[in-house]
PyMOL commands that place a pseudoatom at each C-alpha (Angstrom):
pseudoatom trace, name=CA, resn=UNK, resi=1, chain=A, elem=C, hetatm=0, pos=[-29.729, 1.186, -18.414]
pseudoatom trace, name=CA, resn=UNK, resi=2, chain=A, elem=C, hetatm=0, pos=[-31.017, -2.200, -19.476]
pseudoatom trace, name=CA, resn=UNK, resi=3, chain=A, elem=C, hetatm=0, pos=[-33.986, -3.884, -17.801]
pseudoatom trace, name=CA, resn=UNK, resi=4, chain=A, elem=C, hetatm=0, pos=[-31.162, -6.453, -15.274]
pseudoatom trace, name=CA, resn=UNK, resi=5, chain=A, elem=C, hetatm=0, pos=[-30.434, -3.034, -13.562]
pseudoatom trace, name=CA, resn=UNK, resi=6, chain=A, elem=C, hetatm=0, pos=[-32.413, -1.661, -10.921]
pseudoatom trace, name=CA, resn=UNK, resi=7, chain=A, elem=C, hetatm=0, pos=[-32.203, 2.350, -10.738]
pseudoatom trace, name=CA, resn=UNK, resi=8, chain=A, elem=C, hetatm=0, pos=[-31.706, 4.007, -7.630]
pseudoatom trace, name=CA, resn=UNK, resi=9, chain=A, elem=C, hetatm=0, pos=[-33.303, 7.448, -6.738]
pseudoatom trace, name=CA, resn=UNK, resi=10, chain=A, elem=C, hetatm=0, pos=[-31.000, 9.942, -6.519]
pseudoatom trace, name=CA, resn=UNK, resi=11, chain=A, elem=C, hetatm=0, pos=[-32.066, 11.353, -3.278]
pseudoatom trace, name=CA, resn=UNK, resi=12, chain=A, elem=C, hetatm=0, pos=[-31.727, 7.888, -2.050]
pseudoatom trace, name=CA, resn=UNK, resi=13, chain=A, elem=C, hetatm=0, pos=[-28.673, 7.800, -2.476]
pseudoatom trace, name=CA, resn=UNK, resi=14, chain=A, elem=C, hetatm=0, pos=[-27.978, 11.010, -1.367]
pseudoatom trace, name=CA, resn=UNK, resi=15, chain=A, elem=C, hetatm=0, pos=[-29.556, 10.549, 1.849]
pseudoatom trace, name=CA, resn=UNK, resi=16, chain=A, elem=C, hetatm=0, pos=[-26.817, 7.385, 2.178]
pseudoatom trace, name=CA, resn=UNK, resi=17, chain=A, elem=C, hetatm=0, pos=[-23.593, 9.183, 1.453]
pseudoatom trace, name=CA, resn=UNK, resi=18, chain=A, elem=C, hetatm=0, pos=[-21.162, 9.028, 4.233]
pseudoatom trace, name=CA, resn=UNK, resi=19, chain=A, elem=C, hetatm=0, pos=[-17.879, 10.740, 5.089]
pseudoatom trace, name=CA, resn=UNK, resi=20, chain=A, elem=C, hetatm=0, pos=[-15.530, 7.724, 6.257]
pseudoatom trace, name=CA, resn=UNK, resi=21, chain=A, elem=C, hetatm=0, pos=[-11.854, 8.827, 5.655]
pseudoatom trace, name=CA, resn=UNK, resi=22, chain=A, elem=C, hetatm=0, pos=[-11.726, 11.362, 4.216]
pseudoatom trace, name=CA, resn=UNK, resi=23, chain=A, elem=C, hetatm=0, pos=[-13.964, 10.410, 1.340]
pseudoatom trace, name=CA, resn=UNK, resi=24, chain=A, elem=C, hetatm=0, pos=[-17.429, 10.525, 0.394]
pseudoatom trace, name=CA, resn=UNK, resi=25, chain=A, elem=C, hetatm=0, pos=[-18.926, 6.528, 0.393]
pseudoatom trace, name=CA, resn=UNK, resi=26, chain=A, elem=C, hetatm=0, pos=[-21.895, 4.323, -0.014]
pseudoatom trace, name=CA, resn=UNK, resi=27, chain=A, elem=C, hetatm=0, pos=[-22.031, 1.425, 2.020]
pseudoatom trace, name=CA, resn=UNK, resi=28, chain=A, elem=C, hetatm=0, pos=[-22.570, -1.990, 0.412]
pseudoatom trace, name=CA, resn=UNK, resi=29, chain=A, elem=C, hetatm=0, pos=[-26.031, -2.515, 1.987]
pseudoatom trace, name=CA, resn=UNK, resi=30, chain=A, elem=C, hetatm=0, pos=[-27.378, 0.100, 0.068]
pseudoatom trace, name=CA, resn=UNK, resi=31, chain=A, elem=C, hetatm=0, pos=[-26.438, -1.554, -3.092]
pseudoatom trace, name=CA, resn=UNK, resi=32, chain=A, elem=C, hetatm=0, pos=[-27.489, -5.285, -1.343]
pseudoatom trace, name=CA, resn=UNK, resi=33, chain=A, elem=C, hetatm=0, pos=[-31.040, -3.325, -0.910]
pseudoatom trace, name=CA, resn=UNK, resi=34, chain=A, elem=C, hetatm=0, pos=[-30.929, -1.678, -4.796]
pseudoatom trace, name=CA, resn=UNK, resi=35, chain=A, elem=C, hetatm=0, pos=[-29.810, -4.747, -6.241]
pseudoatom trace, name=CA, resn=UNK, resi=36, chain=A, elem=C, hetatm=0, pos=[-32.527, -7.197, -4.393]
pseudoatom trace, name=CA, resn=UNK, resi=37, chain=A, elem=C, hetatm=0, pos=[-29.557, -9.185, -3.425]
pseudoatom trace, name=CA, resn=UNK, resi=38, chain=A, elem=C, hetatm=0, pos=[-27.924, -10.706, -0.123]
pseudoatom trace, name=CA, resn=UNK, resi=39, chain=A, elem=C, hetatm=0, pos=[-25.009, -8.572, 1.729]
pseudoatom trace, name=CA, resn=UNK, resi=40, chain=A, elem=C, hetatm=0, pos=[-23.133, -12.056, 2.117]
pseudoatom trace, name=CA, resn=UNK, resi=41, chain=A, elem=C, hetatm=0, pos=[-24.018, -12.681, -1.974]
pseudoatom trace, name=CA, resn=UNK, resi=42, chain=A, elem=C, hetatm=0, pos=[-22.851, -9.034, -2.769]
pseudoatom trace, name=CA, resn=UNK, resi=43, chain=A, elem=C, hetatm=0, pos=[-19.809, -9.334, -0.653]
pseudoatom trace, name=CA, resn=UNK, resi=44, chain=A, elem=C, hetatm=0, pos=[-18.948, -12.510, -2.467]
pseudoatom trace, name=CA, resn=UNK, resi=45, chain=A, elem=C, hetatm=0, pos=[-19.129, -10.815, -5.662]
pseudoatom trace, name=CA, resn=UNK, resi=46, chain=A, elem=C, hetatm=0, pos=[-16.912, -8.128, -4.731]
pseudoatom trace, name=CA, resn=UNK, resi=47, chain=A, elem=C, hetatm=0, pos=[-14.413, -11.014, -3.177]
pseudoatom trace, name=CA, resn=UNK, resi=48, chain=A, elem=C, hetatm=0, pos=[-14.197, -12.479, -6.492]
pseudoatom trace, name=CA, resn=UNK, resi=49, chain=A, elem=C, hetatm=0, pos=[-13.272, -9.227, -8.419]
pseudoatom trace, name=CA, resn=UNK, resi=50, chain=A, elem=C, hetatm=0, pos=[-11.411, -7.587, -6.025]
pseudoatom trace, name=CA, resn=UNK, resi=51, chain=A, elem=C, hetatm=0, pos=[-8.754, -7.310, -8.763]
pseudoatom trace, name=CA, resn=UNK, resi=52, chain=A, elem=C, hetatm=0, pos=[-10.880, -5.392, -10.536]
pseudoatom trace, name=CA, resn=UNK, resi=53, chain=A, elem=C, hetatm=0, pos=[-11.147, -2.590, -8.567]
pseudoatom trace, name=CA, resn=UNK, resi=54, chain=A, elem=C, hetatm=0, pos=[-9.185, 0.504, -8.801]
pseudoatom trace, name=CA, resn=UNK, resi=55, chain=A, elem=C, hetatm=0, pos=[-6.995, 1.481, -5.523]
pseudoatom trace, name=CA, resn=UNK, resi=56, chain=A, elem=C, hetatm=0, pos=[-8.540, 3.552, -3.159]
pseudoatom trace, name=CA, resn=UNK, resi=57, chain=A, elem=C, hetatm=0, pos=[-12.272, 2.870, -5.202]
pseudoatom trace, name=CA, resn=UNK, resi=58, chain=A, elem=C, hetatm=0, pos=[-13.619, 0.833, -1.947]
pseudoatom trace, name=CA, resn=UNK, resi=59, chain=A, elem=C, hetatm=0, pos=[-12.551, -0.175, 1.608]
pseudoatom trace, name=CA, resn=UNK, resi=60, chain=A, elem=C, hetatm=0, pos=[-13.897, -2.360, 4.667]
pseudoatom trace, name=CA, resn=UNK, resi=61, chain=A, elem=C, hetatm=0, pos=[-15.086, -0.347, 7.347]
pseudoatom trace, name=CA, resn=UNK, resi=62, chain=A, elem=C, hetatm=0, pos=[-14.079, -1.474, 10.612]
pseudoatom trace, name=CA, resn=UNK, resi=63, chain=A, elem=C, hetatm=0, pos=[-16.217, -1.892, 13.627]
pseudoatom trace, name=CA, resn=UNK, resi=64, chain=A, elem=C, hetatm=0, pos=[-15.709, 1.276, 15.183]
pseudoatom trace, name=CA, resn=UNK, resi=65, chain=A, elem=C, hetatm=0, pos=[-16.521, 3.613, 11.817]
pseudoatom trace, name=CA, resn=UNK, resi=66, chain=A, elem=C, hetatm=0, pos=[-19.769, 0.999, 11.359]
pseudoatom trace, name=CA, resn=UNK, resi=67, chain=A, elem=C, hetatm=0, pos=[-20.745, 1.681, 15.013]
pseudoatom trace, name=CA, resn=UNK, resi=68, chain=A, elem=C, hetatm=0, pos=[-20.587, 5.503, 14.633]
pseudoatom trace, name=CA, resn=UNK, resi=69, chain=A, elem=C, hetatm=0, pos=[-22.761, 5.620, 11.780]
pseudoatom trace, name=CA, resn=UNK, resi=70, chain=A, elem=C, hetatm=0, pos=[-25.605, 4.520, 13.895]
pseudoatom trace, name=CA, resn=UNK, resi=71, chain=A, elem=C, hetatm=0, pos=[-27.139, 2.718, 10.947]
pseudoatom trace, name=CA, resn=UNK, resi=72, chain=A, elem=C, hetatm=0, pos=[-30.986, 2.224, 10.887]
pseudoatom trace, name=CA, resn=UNK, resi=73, chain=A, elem=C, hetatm=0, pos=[-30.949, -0.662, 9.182]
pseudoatom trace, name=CA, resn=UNK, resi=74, chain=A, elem=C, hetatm=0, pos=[-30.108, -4.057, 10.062]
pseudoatom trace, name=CA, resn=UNK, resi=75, chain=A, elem=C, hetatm=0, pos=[-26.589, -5.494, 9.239]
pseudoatom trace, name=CA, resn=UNK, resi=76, chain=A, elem=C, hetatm=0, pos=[-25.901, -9.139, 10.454]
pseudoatom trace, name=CA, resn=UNK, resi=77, chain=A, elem=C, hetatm=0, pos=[-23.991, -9.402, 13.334]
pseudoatom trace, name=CA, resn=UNK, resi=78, chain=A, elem=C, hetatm=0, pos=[-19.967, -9.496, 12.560]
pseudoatom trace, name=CA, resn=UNK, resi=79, chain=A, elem=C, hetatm=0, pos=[-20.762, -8.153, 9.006]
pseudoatom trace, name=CA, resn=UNK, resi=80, chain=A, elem=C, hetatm=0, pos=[-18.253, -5.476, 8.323]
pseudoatom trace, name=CA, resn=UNK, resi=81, chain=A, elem=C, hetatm=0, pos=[-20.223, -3.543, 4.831]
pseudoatom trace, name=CA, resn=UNK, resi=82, chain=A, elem=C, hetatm=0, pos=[-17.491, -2.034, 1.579]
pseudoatom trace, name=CA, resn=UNK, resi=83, chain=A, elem=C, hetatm=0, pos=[-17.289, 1.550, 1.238]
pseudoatom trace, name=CA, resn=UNK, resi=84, chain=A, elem=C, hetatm=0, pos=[-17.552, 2.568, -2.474]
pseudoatom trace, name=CA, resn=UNK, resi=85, chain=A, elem=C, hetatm=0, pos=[-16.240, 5.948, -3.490]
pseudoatom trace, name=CA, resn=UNK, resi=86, chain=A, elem=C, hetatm=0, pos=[-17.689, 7.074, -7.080]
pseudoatom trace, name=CA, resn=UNK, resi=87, chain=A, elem=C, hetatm=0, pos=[-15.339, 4.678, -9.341]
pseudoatom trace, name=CA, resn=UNK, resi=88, chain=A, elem=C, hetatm=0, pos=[-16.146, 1.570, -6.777]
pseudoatom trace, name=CA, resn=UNK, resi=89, chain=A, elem=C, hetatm=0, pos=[-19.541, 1.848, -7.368]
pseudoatom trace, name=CA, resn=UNK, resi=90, chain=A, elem=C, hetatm=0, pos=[-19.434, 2.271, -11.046]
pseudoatom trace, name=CA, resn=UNK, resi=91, chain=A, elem=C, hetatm=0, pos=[-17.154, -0.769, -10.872]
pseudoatom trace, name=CA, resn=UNK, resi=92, chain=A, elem=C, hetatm=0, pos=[-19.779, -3.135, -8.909]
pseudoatom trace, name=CA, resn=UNK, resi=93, chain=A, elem=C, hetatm=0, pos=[-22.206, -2.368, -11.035]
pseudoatom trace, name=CA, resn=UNK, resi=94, chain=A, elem=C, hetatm=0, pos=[-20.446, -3.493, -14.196]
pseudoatom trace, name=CA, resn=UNK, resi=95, chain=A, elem=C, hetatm=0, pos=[-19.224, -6.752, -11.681]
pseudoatom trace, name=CA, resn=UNK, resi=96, chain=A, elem=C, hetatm=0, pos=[-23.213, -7.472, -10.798]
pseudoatom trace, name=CA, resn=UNK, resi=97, chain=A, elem=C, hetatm=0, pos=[-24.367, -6.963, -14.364]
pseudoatom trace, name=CA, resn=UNK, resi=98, chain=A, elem=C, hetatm=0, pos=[-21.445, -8.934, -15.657]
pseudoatom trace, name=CA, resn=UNK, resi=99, chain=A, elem=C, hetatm=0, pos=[-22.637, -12.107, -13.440]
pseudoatom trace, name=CA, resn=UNK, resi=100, chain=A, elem=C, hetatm=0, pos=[-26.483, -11.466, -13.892]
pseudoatom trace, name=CA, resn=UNK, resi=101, chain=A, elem=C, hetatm=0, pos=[-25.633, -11.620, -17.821]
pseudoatom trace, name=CA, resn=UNK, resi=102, chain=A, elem=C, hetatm=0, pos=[-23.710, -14.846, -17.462]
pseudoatom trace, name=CA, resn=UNK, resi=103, chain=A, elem=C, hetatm=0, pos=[-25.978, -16.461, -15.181]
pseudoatom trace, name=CA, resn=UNK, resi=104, chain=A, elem=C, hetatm=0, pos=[-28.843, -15.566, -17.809]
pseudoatom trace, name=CA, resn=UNK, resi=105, chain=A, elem=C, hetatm=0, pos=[-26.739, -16.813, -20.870]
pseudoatom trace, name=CA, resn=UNK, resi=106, chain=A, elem=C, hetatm=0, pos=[-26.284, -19.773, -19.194]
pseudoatom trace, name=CA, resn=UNK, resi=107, chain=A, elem=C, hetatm=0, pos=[-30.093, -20.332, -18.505]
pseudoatom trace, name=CA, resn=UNK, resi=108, chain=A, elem=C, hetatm=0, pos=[-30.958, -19.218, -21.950]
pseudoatom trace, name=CA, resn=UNK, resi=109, chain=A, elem=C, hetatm=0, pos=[-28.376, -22.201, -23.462]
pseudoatom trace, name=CA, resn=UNK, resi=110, chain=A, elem=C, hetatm=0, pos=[-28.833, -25.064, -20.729]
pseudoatom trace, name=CA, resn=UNK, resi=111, chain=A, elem=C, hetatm=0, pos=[-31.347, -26.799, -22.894]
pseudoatom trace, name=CA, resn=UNK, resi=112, chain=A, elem=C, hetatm=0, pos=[-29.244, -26.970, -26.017]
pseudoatom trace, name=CA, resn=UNK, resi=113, chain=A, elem=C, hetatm=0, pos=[-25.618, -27.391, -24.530]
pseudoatom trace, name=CA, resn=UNK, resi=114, chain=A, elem=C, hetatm=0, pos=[-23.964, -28.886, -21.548]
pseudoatom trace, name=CA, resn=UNK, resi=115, chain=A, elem=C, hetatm=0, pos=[-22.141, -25.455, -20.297]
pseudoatom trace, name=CA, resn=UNK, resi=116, chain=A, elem=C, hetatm=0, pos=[-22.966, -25.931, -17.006]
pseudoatom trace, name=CA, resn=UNK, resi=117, chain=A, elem=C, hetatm=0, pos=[-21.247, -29.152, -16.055]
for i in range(1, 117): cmd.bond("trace and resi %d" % i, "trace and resi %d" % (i + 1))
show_as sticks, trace
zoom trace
């Protein structure tokens, strides 16, 4: 794990494991909260890549699976969260470190080159 990525306790995560369809999923807000990033930021991400994700590795919930979960925490109103199986997750993590390392290189080069225009 380098220092970009945050670790998140196992029984954390554990305690935040749903069965939606058949499958065992964490919900993007979990990873919004581990990451210190926005849900609409994180969703972006994921929008950008969706390629990159395997079949069947995430899914939208839809309002009625959201509502059942009777969440305690706060999701903005009309904000449907991803469900991440196993592989999903693995996959957004590469997807966040990938940008964080980009968005670093950049900063690290911006006074000797003109990458960013």
């Amino acid at each position: 794990m380098t220092n970009n990525q945050t670790a998140v306790p196992e029984e954390k995560i554990e305690s935040n494991v749903f069965s939606i369809r058949g499958q065992k999923v964490v919900l993007s807000i979990l990873f919004a909260e581990a990451y210190a990033i926005e849900l609409d930021v994180l969703h972006q991400s994921i929008e950008n890549n969706i390629e990159r994700f395997p079949e069947k590795s995430l899914f939208r919930l839809i309002r009625e699976e959201l509502d059942s979960l009777k969440l305690s925490r706060a999701i903005p109103n009309g904000v449907l969260p991803y469900a991440f199986t196993g592989q999903g997750a693995a996959m957004l993590s590469s997807i966040l470190f990938d940008e964080r390392a980009m968005h670093e290189s950049l900063d690290l080069c911006a006074p000797t080159c003109d990458c960013r225009k």
